[in-house]
mmCIF file as Biopython writes it, N, C-alpha, C and O atoms, coordinates in Angstrom:
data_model
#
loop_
_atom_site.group_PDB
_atom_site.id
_atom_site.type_symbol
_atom_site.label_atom_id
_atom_site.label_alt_id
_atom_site.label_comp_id
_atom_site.label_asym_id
_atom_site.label_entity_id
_atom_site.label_seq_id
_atom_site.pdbx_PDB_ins_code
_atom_site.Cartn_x
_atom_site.Cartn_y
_atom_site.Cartn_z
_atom_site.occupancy
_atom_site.B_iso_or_equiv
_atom_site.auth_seq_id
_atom_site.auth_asym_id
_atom_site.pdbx_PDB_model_num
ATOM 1   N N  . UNK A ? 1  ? -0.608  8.708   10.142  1.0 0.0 1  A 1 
ATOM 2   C CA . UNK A ? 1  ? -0.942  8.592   8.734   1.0 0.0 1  A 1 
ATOM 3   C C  . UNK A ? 1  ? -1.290  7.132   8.457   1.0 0.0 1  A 1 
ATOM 4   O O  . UNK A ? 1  ? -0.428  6.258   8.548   1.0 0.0 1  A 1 
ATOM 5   N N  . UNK A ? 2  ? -2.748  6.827   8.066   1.0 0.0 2  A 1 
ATOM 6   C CA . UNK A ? 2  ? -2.839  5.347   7.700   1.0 0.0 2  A 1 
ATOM 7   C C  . UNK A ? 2  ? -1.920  5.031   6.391   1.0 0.0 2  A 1 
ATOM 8   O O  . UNK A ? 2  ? -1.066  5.760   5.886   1.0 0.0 2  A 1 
ATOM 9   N N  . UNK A ? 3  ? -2.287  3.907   6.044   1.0 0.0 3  A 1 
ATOM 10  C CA . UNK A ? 3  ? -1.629  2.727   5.026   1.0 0.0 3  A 1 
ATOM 11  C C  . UNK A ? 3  ? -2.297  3.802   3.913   1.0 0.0 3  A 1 
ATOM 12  O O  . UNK A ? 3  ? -1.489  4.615   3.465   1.0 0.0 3  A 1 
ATOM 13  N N  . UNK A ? 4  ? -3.820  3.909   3.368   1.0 0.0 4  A 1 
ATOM 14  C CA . UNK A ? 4  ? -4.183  4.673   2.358   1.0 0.0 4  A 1 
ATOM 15  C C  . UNK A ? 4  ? -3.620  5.814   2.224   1.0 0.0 4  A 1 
ATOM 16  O O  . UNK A ? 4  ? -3.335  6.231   1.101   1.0 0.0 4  A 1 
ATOM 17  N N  . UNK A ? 5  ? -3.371  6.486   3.290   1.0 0.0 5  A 1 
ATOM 18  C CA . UNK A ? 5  ? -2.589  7.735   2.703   1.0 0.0 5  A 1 
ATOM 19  C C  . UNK A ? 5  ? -1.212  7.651   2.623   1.0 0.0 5  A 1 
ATOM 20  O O  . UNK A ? 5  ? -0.694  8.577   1.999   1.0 0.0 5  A 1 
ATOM 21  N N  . UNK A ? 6  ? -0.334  6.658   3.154   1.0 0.0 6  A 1 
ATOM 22  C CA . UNK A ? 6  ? 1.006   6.586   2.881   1.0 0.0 6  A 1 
ATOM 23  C C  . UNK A ? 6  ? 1.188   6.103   1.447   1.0 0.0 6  A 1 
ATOM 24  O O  . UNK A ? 6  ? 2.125   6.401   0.706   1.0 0.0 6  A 1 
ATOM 25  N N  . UNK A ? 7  ? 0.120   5.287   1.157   1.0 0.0 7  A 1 
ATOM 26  C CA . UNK A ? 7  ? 0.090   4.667   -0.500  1.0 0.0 7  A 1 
ATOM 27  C C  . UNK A ? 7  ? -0.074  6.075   -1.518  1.0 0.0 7  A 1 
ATOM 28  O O  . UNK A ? 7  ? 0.710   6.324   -2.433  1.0 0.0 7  A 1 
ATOM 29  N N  . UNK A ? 8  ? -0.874  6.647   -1.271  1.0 0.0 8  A 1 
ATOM 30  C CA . UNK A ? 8  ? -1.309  8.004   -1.782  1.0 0.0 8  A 1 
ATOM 31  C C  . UNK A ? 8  ? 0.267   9.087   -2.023  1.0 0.0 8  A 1 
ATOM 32  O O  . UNK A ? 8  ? 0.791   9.486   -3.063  1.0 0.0 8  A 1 
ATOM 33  N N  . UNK A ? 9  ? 0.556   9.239   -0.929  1.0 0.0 9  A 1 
ATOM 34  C CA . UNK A ? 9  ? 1.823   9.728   -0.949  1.0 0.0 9  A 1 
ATOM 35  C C  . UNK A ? 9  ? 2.591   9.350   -2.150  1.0 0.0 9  A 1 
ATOM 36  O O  . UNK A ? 9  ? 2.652   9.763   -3.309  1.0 0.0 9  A 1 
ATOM 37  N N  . UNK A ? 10 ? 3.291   8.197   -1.297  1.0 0.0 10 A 1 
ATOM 38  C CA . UNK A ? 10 ? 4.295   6.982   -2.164  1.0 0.0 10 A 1 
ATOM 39  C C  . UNK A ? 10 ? 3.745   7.623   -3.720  1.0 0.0 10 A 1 
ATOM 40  O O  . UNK A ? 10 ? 4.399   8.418   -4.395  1.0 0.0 10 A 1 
ATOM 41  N N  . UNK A ? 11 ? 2.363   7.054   -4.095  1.0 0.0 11 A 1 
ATOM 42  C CA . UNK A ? 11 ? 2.130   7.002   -5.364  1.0 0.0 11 A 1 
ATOM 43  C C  . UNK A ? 11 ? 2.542   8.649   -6.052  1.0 0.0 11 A 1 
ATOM 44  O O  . UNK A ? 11 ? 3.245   8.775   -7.055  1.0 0.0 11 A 1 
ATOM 45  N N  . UNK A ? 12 ? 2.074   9.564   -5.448  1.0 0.0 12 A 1 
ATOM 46  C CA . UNK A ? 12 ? 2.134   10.719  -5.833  1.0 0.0 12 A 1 
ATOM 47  C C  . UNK A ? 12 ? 3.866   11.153  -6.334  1.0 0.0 12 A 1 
ATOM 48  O O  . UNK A ? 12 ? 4.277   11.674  -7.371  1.0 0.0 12 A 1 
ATOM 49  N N  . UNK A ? 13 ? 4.562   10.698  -5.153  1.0 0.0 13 A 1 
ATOM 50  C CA . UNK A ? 13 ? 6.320   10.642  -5.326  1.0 0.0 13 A 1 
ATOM 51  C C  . UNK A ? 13 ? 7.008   10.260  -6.505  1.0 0.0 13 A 1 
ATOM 52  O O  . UNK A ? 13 ? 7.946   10.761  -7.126  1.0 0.0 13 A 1 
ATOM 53  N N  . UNK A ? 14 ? 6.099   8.946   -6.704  1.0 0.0 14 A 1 
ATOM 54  C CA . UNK A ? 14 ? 6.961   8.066   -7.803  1.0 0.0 14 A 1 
ATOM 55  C C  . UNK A ? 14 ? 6.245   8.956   -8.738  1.0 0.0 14 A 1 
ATOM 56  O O  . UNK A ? 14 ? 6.792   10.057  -8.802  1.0 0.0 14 A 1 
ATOM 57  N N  . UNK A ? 15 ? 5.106   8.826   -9.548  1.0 0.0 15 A 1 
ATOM 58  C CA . UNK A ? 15 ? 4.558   10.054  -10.249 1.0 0.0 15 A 1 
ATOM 59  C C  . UNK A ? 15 ? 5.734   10.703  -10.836 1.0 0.0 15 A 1 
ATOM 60  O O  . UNK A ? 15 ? 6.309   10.430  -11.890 1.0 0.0 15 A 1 
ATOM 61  N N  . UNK A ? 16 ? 6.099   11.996  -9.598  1.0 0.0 16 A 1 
ATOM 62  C CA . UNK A ? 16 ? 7.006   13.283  -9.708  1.0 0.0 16 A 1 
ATOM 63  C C  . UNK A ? 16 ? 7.992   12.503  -9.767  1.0 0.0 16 A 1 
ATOM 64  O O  . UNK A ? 16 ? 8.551   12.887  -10.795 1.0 0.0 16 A 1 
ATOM 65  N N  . UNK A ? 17 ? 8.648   11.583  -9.323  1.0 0.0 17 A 1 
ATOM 66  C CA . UNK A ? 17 ? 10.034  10.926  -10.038 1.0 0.0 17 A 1 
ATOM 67  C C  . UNK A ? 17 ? 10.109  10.794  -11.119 1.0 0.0 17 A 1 
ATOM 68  O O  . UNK A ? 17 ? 10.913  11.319  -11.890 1.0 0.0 17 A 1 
ATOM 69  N N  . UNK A ? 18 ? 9.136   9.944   -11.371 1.0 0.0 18 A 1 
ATOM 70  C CA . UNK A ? 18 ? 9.143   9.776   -13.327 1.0 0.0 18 A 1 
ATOM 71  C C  . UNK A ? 18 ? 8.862   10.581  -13.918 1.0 0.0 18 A 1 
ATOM 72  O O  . UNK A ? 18 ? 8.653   10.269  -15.090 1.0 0.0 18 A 1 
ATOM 73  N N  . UNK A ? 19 ? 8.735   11.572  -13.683 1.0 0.0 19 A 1 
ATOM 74  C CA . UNK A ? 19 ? 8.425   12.691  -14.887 1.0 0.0 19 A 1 
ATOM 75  C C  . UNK A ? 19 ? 9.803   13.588  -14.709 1.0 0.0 19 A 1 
ATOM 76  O O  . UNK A ? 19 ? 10.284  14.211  -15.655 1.0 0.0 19 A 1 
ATOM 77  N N  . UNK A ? 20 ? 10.285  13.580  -13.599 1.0 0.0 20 A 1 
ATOM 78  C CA . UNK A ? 20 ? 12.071  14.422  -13.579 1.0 0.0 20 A 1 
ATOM 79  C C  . UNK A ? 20 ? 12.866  13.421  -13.968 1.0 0.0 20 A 1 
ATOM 80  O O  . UNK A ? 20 ? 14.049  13.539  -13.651 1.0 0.0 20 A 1 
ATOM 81  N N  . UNK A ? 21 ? 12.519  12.375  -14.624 1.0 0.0 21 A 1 
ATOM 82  C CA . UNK A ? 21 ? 13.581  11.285  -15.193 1.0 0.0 21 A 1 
ATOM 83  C C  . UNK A ? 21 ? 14.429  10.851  -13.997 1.0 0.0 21 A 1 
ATOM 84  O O  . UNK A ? 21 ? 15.633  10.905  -14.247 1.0 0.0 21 A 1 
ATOM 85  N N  . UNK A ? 22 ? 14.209  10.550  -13.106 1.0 0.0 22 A 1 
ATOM 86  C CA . UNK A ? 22 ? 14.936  10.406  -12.065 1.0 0.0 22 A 1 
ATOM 87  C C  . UNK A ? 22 ? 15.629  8.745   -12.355 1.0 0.0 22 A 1 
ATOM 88  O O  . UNK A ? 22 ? 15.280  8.211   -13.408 1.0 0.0 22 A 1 
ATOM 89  N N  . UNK A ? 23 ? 16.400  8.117   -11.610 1.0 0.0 23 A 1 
ATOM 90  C CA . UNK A ? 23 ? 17.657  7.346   -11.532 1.0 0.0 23 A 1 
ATOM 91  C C  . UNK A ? 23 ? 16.388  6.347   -11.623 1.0 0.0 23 A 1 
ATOM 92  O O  . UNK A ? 23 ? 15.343  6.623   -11.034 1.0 0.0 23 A 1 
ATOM 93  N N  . UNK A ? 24 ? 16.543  5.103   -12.438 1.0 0.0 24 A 1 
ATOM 94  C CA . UNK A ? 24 ? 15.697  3.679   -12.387 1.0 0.0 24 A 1 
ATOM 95  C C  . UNK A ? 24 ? 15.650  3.245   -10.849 1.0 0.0 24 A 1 
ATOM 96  O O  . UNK A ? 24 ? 14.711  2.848   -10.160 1.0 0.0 24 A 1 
ATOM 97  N N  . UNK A ? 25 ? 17.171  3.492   -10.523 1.0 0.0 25 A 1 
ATOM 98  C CA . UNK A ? 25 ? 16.977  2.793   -8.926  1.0 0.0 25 A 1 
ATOM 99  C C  . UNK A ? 25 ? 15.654  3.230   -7.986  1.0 0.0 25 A 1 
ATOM 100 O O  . UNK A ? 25 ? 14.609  2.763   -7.532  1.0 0.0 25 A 1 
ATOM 101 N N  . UNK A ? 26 ? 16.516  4.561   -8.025  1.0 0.0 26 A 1 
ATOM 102 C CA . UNK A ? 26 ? 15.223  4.992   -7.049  1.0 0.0 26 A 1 
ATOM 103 C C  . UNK A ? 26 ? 13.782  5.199   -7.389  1.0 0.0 26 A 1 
ATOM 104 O O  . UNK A ? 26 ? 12.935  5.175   -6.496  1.0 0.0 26 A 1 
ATOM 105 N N  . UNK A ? 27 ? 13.438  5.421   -8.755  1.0 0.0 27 A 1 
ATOM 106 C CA . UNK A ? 27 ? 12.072  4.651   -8.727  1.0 0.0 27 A 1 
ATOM 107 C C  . UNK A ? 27 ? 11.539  2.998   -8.646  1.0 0.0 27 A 1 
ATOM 108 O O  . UNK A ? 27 ? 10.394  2.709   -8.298  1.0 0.0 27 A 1 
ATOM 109 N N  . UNK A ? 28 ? 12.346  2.207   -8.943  1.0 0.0 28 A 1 
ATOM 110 C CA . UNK A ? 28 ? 12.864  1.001   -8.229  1.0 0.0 28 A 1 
ATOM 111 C C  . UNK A ? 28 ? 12.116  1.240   -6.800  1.0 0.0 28 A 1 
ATOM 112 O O  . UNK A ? 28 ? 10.999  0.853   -6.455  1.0 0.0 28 A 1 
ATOM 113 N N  . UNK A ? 29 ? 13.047  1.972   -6.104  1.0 0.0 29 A 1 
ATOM 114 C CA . UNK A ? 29 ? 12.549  1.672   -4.857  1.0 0.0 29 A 1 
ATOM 115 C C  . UNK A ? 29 ? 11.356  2.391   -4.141  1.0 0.0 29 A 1 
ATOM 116 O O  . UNK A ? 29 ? 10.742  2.116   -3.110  1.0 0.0 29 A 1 
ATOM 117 N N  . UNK A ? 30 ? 11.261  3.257   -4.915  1.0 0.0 30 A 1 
ATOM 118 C CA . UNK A ? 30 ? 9.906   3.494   -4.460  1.0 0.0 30 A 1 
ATOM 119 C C  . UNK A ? 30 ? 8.821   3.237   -5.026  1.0 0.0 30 A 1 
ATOM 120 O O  . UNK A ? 30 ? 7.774   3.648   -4.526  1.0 0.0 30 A 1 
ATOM 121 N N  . UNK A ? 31 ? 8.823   2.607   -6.030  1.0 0.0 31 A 1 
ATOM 122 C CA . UNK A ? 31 ? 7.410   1.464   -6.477  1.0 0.0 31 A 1 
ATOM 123 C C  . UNK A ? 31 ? 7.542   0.153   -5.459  1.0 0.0 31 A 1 
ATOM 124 O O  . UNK A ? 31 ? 6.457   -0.336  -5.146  1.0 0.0 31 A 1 
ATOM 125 N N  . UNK A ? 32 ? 8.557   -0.389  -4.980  1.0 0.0 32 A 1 
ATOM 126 C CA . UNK A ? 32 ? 8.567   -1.408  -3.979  1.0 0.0 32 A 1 
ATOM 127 C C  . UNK A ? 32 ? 8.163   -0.686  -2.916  1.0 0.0 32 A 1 
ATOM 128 O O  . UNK A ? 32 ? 7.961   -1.539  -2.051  1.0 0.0 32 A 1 
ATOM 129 N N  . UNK A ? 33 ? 7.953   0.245   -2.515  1.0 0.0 33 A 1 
ATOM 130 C CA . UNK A ? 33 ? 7.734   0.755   -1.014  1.0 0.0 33 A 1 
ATOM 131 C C  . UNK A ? 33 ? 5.967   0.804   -1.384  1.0 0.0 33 A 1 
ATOM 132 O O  . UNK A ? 33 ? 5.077   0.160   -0.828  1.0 0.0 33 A 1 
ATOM 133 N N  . UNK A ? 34 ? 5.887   1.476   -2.143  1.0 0.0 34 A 1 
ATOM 134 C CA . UNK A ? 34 ? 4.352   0.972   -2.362  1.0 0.0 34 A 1 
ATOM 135 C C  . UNK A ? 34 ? 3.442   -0.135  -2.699  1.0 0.0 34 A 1 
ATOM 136 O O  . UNK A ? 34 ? 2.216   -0.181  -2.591  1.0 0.0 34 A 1 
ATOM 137 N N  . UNK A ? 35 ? 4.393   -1.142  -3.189  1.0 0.0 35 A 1 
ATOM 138 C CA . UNK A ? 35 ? 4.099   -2.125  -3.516  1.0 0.0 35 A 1 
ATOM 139 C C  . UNK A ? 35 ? 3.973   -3.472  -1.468  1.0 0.0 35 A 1 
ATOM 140 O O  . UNK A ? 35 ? 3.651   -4.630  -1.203  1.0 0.0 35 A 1 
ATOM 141 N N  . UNK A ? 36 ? 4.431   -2.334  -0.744  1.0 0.0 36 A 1 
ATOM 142 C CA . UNK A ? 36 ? 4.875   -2.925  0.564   1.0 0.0 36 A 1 
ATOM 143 C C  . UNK A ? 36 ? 3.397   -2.442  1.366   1.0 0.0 36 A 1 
ATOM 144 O O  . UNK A ? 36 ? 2.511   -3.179  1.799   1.0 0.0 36 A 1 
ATOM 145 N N  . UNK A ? 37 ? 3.469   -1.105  1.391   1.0 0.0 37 A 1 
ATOM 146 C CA . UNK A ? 37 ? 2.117   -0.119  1.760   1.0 0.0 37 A 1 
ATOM 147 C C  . UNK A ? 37 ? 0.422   -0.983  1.166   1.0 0.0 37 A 1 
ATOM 148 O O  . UNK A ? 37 ? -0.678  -1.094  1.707   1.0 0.0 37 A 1 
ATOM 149 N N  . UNK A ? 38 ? 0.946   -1.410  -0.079  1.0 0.0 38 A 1 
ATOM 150 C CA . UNK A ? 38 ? -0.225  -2.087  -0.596  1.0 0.0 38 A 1 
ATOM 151 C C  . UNK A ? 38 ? -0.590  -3.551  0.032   1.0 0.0 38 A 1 
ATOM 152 O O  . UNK A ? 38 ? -1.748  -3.904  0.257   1.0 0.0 38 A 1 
ATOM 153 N N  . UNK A ? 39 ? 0.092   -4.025  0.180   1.0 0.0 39 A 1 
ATOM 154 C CA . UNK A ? 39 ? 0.438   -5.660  0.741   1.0 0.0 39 A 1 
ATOM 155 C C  . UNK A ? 39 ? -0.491  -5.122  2.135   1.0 0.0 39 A 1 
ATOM 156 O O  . UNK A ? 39 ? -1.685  -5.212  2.422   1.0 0.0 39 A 1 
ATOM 157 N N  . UNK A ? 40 ? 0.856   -4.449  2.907   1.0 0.0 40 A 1 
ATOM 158 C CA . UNK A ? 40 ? -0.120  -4.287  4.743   1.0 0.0 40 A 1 
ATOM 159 C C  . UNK A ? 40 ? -1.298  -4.139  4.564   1.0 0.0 40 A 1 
ATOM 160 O O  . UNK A ? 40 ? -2.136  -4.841  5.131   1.0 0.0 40 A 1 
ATOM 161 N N  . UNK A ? 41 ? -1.622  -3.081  3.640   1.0 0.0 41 A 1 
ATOM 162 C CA . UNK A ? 41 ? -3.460  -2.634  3.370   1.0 0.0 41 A 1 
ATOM 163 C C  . UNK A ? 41 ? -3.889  -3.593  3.726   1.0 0.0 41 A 1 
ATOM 164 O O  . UNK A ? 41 ? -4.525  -3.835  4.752   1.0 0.0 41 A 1 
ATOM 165 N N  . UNK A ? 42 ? -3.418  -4.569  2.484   1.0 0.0 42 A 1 
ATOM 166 C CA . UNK A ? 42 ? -4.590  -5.653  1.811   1.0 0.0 42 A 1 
ATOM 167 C C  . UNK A ? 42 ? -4.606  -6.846  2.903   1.0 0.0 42 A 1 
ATOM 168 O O  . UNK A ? 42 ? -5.529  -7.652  3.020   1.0 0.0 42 A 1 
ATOM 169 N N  . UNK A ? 43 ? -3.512  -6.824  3.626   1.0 0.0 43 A 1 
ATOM 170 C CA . UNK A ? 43 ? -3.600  -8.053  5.273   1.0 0.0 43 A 1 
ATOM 171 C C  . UNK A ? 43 ? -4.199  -7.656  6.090   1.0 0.0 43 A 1 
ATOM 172 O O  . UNK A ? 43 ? -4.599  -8.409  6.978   1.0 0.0 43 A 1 
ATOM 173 N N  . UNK A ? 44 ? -4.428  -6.568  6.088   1.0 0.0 44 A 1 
ATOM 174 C CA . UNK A ? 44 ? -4.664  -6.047  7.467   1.0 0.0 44 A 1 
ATOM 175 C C  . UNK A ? 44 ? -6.386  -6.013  7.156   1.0 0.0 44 A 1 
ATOM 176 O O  . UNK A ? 44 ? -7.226  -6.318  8.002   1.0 0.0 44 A 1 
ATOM 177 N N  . UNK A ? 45 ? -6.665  -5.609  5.873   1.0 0.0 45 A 1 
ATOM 178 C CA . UNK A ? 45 ? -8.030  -5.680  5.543   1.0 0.0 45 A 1 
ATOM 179 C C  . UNK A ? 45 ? -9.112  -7.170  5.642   1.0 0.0 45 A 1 
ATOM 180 O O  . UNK A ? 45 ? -10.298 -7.298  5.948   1.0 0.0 45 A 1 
ATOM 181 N N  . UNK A ? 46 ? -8.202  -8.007  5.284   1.0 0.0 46 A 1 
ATOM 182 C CA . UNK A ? 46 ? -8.599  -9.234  5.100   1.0 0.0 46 A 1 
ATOM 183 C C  . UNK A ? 46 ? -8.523  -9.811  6.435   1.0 0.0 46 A 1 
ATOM 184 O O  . UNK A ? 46 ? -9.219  -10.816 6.581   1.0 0.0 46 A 1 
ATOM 185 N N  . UNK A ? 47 ? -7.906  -9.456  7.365   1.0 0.0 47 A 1 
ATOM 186 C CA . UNK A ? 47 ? -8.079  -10.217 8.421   1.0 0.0 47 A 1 
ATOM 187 C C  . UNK A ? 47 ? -8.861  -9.425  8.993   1.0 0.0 47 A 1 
ATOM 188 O O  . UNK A ? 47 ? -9.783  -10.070 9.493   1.0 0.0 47 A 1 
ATOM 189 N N  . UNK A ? 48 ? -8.959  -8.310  9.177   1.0 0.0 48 A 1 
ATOM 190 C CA . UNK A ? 48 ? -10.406 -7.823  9.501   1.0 0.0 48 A 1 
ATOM 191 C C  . UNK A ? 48 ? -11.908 -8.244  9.399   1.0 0.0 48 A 1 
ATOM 192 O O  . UNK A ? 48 ? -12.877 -8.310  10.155  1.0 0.0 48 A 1 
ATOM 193 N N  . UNK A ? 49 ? -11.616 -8.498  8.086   1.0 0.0 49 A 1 
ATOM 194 C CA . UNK A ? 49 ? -12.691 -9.616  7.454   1.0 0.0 49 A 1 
ATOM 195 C C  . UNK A ? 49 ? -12.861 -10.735 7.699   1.0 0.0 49 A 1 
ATOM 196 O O  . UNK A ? 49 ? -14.028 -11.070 7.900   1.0 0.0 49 A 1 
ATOM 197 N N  . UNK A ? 50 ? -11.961 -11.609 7.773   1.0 0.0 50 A 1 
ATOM 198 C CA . UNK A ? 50 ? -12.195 -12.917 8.110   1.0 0.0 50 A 1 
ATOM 199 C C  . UNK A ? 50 ? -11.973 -12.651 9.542   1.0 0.0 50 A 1 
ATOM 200 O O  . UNK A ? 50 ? -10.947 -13.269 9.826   1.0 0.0 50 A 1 
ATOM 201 N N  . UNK A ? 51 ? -12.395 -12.071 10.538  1.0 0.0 51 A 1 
ATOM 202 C CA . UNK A ? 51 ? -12.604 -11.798 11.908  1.0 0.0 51 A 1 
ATOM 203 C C  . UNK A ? 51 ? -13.997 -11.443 12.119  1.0 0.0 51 A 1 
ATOM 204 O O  . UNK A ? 51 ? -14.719 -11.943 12.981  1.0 0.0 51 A 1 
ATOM 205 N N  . UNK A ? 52 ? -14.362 -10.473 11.207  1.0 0.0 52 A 1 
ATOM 206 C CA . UNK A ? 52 ? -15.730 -10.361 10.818  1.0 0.0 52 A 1 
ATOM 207 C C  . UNK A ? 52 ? -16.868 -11.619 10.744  1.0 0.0 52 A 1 
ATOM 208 O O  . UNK A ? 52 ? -17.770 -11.920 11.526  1.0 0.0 52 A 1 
ATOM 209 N N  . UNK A ? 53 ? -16.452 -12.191 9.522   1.0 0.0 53 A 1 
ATOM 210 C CA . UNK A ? 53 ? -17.084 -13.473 9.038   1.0 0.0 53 A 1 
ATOM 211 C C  . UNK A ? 53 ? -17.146 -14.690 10.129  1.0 0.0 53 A 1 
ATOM 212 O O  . UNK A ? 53 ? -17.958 -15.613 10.173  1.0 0.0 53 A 1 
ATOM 213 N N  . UNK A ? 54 ? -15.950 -14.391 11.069  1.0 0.0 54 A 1 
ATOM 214 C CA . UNK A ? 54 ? -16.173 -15.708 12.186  1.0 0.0 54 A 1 
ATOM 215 C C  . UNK A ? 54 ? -17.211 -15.401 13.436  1.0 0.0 54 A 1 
ATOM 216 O O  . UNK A ? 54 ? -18.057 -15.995 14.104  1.0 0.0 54 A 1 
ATOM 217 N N  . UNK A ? 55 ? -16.560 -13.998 13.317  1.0 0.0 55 A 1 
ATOM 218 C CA . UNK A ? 55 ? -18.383 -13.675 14.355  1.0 0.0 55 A 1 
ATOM 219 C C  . UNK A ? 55 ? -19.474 -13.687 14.214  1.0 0.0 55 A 1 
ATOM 220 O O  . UNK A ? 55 ? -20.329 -13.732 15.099  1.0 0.0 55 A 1 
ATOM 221 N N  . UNK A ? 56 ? -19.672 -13.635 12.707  1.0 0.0 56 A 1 
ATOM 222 C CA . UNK A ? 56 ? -21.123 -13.610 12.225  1.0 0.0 56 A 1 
ATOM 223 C C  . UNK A ? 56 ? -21.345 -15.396 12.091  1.0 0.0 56 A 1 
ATOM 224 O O  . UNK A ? 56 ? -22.440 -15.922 12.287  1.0 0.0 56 A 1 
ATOM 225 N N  . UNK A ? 57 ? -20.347 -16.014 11.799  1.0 0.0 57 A 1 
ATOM 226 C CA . UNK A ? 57 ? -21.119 -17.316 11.879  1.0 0.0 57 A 1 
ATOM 227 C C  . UNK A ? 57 ? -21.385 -17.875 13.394  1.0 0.0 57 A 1 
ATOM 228 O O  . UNK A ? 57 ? -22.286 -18.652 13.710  1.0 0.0 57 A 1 
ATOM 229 N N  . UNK A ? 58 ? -20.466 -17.344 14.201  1.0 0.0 58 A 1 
ATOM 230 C CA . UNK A ? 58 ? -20.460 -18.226 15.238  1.0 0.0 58 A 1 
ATOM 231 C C  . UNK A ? 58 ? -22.026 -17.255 15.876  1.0 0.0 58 A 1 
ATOM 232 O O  . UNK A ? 58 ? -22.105 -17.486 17.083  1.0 0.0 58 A 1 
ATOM 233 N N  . UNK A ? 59 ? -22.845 -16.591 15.556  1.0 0.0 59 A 1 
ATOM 234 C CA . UNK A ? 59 ? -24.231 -16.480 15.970  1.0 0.0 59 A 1 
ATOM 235 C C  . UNK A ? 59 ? -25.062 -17.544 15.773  1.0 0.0 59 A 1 
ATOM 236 O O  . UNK A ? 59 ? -26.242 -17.476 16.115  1.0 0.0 59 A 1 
#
């Protein structure tokens, strides 16, 4: 399962938490778990990119 669909998930969870009124904590913690899922995305994307960008200059 990539990062986009674990975010997808996550997001979908917390969703159905908050609407069963569930405990602050544990939506607490599962907005941080997505908030974690989102982070890797966004590193993992960017260094992709700037891996990208160094090959294209070094032509």
């Amino acid at each position: 399962m990539g990062k986009v669909d674990k975010i997808e998930v996550a997001r979908n969870i917390l969703y159905n938490a908050a609407r069963m009124n569930m405990n602050k904590e544990i939506i607490l913690k599962i907005s941080q778990k997505i908030d974690q899922y989102i982070v890797e995305h966004f590193n993992k994307n960017r260094s992709q990119k700037d891996i990208l960008g160094k090959e294209q200059i070094g032509k």
